[in-house]
N, C-alpha and C positions, 0 to 999 in steps of 0.2 A: 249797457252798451249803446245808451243812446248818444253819446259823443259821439262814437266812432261808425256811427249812421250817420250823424250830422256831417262828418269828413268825408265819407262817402258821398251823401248827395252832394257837397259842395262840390266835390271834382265832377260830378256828372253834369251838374246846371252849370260848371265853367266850360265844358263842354260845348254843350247845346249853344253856351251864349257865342265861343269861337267860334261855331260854324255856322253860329245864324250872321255872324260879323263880318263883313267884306273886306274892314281894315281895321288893325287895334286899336285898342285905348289911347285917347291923346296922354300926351307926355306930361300934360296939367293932371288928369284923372286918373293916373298914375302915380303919382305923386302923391296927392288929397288920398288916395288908397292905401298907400306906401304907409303916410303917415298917421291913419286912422288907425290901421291895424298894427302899428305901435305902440300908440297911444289903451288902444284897448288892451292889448297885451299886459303893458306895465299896472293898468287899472286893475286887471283880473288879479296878475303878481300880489299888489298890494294888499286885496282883499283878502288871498288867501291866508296872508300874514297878519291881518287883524282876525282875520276867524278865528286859527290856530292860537294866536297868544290868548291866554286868560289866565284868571285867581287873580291872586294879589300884586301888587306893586312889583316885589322884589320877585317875584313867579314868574311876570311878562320880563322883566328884564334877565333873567336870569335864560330863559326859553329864548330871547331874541340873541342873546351871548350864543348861548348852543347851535342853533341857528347856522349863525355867523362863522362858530369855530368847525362845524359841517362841512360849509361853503369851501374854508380854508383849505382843511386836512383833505376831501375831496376830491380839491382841485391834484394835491399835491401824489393821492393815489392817481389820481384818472392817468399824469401825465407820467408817472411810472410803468400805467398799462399800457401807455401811449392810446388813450382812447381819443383821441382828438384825429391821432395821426390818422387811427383805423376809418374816422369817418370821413377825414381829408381823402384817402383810398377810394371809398366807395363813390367821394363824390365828384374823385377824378376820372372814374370809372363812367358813372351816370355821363358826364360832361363831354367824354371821349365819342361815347354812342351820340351825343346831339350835334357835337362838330361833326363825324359822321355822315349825320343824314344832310346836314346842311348842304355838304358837299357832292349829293344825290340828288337826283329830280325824283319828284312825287311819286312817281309811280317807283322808283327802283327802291326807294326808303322799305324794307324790313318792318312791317307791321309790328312784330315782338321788340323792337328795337326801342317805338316809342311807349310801350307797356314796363318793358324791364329800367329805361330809365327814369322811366315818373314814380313807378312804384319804389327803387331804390330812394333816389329823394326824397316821398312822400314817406316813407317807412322809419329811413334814416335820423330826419329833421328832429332835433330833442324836444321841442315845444311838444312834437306829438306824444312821445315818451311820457312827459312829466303831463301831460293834459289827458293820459289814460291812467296813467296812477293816479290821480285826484280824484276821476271820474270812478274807481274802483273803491277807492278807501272812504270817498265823501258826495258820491254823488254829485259832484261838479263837474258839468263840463262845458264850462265856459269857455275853458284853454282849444279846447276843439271844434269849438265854436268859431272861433279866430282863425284856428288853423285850417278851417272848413274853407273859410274867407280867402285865406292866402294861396290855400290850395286851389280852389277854383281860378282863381286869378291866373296861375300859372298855365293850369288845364287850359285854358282860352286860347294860350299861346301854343302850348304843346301842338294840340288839335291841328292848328295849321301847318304844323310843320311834319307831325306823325300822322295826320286823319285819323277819324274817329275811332281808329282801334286804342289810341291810346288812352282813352277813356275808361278799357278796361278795367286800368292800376287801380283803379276805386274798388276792385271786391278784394284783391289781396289786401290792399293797404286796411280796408274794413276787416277782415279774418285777422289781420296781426293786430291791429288794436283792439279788435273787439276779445279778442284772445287775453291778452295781456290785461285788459281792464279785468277779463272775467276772473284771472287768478290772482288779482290785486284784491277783489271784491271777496274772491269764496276762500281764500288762504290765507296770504298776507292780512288783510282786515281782523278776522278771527285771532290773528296772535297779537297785531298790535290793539288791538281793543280791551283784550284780555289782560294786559300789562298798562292800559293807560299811554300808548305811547303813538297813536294815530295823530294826533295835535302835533306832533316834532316833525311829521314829513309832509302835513300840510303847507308848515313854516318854510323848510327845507324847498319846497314845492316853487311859494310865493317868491322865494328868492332868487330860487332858479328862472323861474319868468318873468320876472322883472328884469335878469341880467337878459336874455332873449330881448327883451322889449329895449335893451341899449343898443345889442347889435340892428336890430330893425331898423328904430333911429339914427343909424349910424353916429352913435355918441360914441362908441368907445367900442374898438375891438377884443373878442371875448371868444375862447376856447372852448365852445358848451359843453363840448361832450366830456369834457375831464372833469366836468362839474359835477354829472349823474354821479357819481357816488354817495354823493350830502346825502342822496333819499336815502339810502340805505344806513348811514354812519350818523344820524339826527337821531335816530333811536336809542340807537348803540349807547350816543353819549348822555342823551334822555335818564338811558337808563344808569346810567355809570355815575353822571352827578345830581339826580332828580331825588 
């Protein structure tokens, strides 16, 4: 669970640094941030994708196919369940609450208001998802290491505009991922280890954070959440043509 500690203190020290800060981040330092933490992103992506491929020649490339055909089929459930839609919902919802307060003076802003919508975003975000399943199956967590990053960055802003209750969203957000890593870790792990089939959602993983690491950069707009399926169906097909 130490990922989703590391997510944790990062919204608390973006905190701290919001309300030690008179005025934001310049629009330069924001930027050089914007696109570190893209650049790291896709780095982490890529790594996960050289871990996870191994054996022979025709093994890596056959493993980067499945991969690939994950990603595909995936997408094409996600957008069946409309899971994109559902997180377009929650983060119209979140956004609702912040126009909201905006439209409030300080003191009348609803303390819970900036708890329930940093923890929805913060909870929502898929980098966090696919950076607590990595952290449970392989002990990486680099992806929430990043999202510790991003996450604080925002907390700086939240801060001024909810005061420091919104600081809170750090122990739900920690309870849901530390959660979720733990039965990725004590469940899931145990069956796909037991089949040889934990390499296919690393892969799965790496590809998914790398497509993250396009939208960050704003290279190319991307549907995340209809992606999460790969983790689950990398196995599946692992198993089906492995």
């Amino acid at each position: 669970m130490f990922g989703a500690f590391l997510n944790a203190l990062g919204i608390l020290l973006g905190a701290v640094f919001g309300l030690a800060q008179s005025s934001p981040l310049s629009l330069r330092t924001q930027e050089l941030l914007h696109r570190g933490i893209g650049a790291a992103t896709a780095a982490f992506g890529l790594r996960l994708i050289w871990l996870g491929v191994n054996g022979t020649f025709s093994s890596c490339v056959k493993q980067i196919i499945i991969g690939i055909l994950a990603m595909m089929i995936g997408n094409w459930i996600g957008k069946f369940l409309r899971l994109q839609k559902f997180s377009n919902r929650l983060g119209r919802f979140a956004g609702n609450l912040i126009k909201l307060a905006q439209s409030k003076s300080t003191m009348s802003r609803p303390d819970n208001d900036g708890i329930i919508a940093a923890t929805i975003l913060y909870c929502a975000a898929p980098l966090g998802l696919i950076g607590a399943a990595v952290d449970g199956l392989a002990g990486d967590y680099s992806l929430l290491a990043v999202k510790a990053v991003m996450d604080g960055a925002a907390m700086s802003g939240f801060v001024k505009m909810f005061r420091w209750p919104a600081a809170l969203s750090a122990f739900p957000v920690y309870a849901f991922l530390g959660a979720l890593t733990l039965a990725c870790q004590f469940y899931v792990k145990l069956f796909l280890d037991a089949h040889g089939l934990t390499d296919s959602v690393i892969v799965a993983a790496g590809y998914l954070a790398s497509a993250v690491a396009l939208v960050i950069l704003e290279v190319r707009r991307v549907e995340l959440a209809n992606f999460l399926p790969a983790l689950v169906l990398a196995p599946l097909l692992t198993q089906l043509f492995g």
